[in-house]
C-alpha positions as CSV (number, residue, x, y, z in Angstrom):
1,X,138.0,-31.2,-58.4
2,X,134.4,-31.0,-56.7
3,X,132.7,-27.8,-55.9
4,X,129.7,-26.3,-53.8
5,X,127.0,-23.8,-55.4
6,X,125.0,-22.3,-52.7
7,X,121.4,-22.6,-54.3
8,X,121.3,-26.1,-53.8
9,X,118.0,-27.4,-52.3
10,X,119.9,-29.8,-50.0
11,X,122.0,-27.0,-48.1
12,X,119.7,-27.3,-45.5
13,X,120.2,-31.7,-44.8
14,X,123.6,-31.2,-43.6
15,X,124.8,-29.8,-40.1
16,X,128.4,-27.9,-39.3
17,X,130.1,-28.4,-36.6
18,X,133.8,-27.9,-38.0
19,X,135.4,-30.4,-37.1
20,X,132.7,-33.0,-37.9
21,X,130.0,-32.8,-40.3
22,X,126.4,-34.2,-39.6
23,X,124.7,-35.0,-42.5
24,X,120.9,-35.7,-42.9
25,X,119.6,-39.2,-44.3
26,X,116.3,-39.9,-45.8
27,X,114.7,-43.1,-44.5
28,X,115.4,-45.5,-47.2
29,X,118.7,-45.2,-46.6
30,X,120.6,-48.3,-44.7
31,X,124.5,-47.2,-43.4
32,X,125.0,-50.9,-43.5
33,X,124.2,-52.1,-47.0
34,X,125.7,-49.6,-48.3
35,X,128.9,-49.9,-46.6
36,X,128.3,-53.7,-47.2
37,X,128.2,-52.9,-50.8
38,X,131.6,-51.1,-50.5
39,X,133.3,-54.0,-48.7
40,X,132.7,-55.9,-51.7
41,X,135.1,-54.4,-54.3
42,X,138.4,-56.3,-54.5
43,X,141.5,-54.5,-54.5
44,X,139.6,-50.7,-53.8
45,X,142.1,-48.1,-53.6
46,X,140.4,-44.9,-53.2
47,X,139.0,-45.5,-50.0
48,X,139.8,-47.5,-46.7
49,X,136.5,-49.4,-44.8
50,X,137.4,-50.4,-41.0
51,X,135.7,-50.9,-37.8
52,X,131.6,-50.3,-39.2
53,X,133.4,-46.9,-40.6
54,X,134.7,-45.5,-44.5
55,X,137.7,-43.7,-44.8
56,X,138.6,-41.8,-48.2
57,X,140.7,-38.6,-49.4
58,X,138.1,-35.7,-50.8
59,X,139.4,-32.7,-52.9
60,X,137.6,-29.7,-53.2
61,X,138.2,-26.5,-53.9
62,X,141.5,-25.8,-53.7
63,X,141.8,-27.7,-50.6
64,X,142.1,-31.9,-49.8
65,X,140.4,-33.6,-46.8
66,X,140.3,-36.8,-45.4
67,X,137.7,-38.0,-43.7
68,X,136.1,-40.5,-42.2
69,X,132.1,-41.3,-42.1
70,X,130.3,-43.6,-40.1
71,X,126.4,-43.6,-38.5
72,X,125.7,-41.1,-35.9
73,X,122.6,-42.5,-35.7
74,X,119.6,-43.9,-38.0
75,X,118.8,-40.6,-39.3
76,X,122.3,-39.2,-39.4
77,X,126.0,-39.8,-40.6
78,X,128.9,-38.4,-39.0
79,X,131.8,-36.8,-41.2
80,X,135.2,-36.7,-39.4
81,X,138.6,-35.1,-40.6
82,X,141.2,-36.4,-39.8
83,X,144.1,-34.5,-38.9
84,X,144.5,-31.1,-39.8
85,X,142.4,-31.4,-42.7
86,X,139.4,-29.6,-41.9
87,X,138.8,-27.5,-44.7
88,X,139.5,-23.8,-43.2
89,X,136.1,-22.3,-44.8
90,X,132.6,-23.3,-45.2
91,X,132.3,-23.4,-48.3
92,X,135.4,-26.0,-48.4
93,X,133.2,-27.9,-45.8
94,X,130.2,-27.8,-47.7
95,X,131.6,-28.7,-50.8
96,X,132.7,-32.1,-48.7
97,X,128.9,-32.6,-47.6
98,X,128.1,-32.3,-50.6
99,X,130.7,-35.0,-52.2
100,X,129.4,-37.7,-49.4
101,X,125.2,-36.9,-50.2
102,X,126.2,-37.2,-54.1
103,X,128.5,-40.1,-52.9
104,X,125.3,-42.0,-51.7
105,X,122.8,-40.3,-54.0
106,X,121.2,-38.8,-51.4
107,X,118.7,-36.7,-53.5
108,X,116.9,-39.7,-54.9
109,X,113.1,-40.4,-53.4
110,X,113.3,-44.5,-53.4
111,X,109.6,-44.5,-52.1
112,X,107.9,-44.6,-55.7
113,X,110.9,-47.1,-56.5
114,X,110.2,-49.3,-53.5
115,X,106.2,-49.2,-54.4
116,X,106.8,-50.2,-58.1
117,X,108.9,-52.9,-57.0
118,X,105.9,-54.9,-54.5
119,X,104.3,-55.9,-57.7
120,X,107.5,-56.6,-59.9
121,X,109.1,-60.2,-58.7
122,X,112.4,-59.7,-59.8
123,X,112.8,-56.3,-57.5
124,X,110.7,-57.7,-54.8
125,X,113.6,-59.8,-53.8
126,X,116.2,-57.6,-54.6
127,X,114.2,-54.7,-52.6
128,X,113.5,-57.4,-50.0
129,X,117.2,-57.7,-49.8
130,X,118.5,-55.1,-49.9
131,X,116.6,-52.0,-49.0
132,X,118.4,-48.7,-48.0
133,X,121.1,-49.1,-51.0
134,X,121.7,-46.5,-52.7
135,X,123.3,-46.2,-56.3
136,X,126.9,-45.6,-54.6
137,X,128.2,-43.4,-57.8
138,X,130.7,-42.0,-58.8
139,X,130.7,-38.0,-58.7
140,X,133.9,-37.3,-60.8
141,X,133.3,-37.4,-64.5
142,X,136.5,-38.2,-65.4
143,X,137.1,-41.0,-62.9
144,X,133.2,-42.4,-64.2
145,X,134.2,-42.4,-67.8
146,X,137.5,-44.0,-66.9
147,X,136.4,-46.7,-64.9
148,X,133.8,-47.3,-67.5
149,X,137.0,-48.3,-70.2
150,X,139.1,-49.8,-68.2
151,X,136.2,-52.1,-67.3
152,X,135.1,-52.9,-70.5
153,X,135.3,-56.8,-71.7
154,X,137.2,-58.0,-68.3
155,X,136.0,-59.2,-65.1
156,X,135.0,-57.1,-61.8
157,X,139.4,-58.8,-60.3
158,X,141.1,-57.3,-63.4
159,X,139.2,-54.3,-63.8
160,X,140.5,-53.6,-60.1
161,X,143.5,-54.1,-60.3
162,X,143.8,-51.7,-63.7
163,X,142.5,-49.1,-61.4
164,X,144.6,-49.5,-58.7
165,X,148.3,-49.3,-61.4
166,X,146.6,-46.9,-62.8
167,X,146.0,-44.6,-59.6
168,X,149.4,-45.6,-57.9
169,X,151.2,-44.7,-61.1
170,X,149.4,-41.4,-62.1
171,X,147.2,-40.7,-58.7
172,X,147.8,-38.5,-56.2
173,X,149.5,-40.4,-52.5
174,X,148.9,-38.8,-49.2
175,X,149.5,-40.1,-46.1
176,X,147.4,-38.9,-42.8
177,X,147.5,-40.4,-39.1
178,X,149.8,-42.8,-40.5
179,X,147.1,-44.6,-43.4
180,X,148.0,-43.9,-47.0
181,X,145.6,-42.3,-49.3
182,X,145.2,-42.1,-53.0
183,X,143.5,-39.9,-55.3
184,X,142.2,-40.4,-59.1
185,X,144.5,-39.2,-61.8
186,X,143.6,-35.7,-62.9
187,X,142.7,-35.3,-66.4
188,X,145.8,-33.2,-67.1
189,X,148.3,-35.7,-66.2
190,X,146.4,-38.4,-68.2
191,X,146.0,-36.1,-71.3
192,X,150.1,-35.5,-71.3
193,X,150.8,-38.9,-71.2
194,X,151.5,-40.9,-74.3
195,X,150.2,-44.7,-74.9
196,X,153.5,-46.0,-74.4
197,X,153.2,-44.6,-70.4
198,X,150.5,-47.2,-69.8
199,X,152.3,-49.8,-71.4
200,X,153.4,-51.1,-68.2
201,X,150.0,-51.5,-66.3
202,X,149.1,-54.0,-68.8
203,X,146.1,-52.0,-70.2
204,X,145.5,-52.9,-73.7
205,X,146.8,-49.9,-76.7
206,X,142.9,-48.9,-77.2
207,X,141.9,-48.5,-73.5
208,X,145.2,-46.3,-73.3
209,X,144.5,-44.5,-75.9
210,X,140.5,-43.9,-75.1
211,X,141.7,-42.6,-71.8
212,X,144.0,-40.7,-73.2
213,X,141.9,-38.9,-75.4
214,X,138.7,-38.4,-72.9
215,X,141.0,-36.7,-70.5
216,X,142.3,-34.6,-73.3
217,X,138.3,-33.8,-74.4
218,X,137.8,-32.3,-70.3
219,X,141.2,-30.7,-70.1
220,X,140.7,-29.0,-73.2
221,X,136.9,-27.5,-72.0
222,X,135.0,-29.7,-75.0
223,X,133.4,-32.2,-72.3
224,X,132.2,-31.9,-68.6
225,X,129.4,-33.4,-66.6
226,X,127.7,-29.6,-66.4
227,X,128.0,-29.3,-70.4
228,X,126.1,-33.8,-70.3
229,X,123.9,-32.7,-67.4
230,X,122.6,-29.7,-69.7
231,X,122.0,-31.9,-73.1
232,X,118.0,-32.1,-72.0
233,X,117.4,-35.6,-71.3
234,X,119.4,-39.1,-70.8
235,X,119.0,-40.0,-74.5
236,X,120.6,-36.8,-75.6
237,X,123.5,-37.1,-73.1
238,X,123.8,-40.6,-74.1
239,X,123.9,-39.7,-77.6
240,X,126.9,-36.7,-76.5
241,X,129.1,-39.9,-75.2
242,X,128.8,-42.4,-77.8
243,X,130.0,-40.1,-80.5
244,X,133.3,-39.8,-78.2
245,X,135.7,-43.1,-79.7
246,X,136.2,-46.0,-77.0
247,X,132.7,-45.2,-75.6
248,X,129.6,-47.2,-76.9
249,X,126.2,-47.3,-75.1
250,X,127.1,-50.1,-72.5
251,X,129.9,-47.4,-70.8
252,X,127.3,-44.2,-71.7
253,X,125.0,-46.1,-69.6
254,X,127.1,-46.5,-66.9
255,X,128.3,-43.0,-66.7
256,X,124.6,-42.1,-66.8
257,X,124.1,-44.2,-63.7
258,X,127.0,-43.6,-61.6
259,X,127.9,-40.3,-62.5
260,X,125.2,-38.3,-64.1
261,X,122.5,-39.7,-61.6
262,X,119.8,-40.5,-65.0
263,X,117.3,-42.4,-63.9
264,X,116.2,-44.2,-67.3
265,X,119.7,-44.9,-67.8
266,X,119.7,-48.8,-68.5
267,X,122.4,-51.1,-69.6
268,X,120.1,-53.5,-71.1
269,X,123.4,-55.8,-72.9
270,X,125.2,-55.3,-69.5
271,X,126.7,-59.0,-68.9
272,X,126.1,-58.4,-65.1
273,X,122.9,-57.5,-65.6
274,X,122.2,-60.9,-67.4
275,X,123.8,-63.0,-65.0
276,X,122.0,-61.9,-62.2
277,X,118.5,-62.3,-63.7
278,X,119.5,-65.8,-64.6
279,X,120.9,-66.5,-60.8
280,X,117.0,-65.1,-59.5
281,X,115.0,-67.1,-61.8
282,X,117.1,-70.3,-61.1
283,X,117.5,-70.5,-65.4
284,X,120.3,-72.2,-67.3
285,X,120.4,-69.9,-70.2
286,X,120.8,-65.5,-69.9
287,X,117.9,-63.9,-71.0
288,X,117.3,-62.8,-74.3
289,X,117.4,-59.1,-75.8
290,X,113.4,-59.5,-76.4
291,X,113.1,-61.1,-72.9
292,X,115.3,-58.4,-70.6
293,X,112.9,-55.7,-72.6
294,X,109.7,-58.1,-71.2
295,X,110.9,-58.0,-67.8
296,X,112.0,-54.7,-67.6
297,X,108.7,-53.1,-69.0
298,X,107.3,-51.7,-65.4
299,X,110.8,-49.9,-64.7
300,X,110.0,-47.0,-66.5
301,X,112.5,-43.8,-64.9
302,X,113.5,-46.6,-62.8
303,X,115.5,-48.9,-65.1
304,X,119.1,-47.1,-63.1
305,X,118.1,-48.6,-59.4
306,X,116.6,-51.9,-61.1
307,X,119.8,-52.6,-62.7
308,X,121.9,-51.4,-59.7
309,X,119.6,-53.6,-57.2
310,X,120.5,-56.5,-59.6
311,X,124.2,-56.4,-59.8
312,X,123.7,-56.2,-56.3
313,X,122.9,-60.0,-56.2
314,X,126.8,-60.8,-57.8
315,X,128.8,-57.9,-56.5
């Protein structure tokens, strides 16, 4: 369930209008890679893309909306609900804003990014490429952490298709203006379930069992992203998630990206990551531990959007 705090420093980016929500971009920010970016997960179930616009179901509060955002204009994006699902107070409405600017990691200054990355050759053409991406995360914990396991040791395909038996077994279904809509399984049904109730989506024991027990960990209070977000630095929020079983640096990492927003988060034995260094400097072999640590040396606090920029080259 997302939420809305008043004090945030961004209440001021985003525009009311009830019905519609007009929400302030910064200038490195490009509607059309990212959406391009989007269009290129196979078998996506949490969200719909047609006609230049997204469409996705968004709970907050105690409320669900479904909404669609496209591009106003260069400086703007449009929220739409659809239907009667207009959440009836402000802070419902906010608490939407405030899903789509995490949605797009909003908050992030790329400028310093974009200047370190004229002088380093593997971001040069990745910038080059791509510029006005954004690290399209992830804002719910538990859906970060899951999609983390269930993506571990398969490809990009399979992974998919977990998520999707997954979310059309356990997730919540809605239908508005006559499009269906899912939701990501709450921890508490996960948590009640037993390993045997996954047996059918083809999800190995441990991966059941790992998501099983992480969903337990939130229901039960003794994990959240405000408790991760608190630990004082990446390394110590890293260090938090590893000790928890079925998670090992590669999947803290990731959650650090997509979900906890660290910006020295870096999957440095991320097979992904590998490949597309390989694929830019036209090499037969992946680099090497020693190598990745060469190349990498100038993304200092950057190392998150390096490796994000990168994957962008395969997915």
């Amino acid at each position: 369930m997302y939420s809305y705090t008043e004090n945030q420093g961004w209440k001021d980016s985003w525009e009311d209008n009830g019905q519609e929500l007009l929400l302030t971009v910064p200038k490195e920010f490009s509607f059309a890679q990212n959406r391009n970016y989007l269009a290129g997960a196979p078998n996506e179930c949490l969200f719909h893309l047609r006609e230049e616009r997204i469409y996705r179901a968004i709970p907050t509060l105690r409320e669900l909306s479904i909404v669609e955002i496209g591009e106003a204009d260069q400086n703007t994006m449009r929220i739409r609900f659809l239907g009667d699902t207009a959440p009836t107070s402000k802070e419902g409405r906010a608490a939407v804003a405030r899903y789509v600017h995490d949605w797009f990691d909003l908050d992030t200054n790329l400028q310093p990014f974009y200047e370190l990355a004229k002088t380093d050759a593997l971001l040069k053409r990745a910038v080059d490429s791509f510029y006005g991406l954004r690290n399209v995360g992830i804002p719910d914990l538990f859906e970060a952490i899951s999609w983390g396991i269930i993506g571990q040791q398969i490809n990009m395909t399979f992974a998919y298709t977990l998520k999707r038996r997954l979310v059309e077994s356990f997730g919540r279904q809605v239908t508005c203006e006559g499009e269906v809509y899912w939701l990501f399984p709450e921890p508490e049904r996960i948590a009640a379930l037993r390993v045997e109730d996954l047996h059918a989506l083809k999800m190995t024991g441990k991966k059941s069992e790992y998501l099983i027990d992480v969903a337990k960990l939130i229901v039960e209070g003794k994990m959240s992203k405000e408790q991760l977000l608190a630990a004082g630095s990446g390394k110590a929020a890293e260090k938090q998630l590893v000790q928890i079983r079925g998670i090992g640096p590669w999947t803290a990492n990731y959650v650090l990206m997509r979900c906890l927003r660290i910006p020295s988060a870096f999957p440095i034995d991320d097979v992904g990551l590998h490949n597309a260094i390989r694929h830019l400097l036209e090499t037969k072999e992946k680099p090497t531990k020693e190598e990745l640590i060469r190349l990498s040396a100038g993304w200092t606090n950057w190392e998150s959007y390096a490796t994000f920029y990168l994957w962008r080259f395969l997915y």
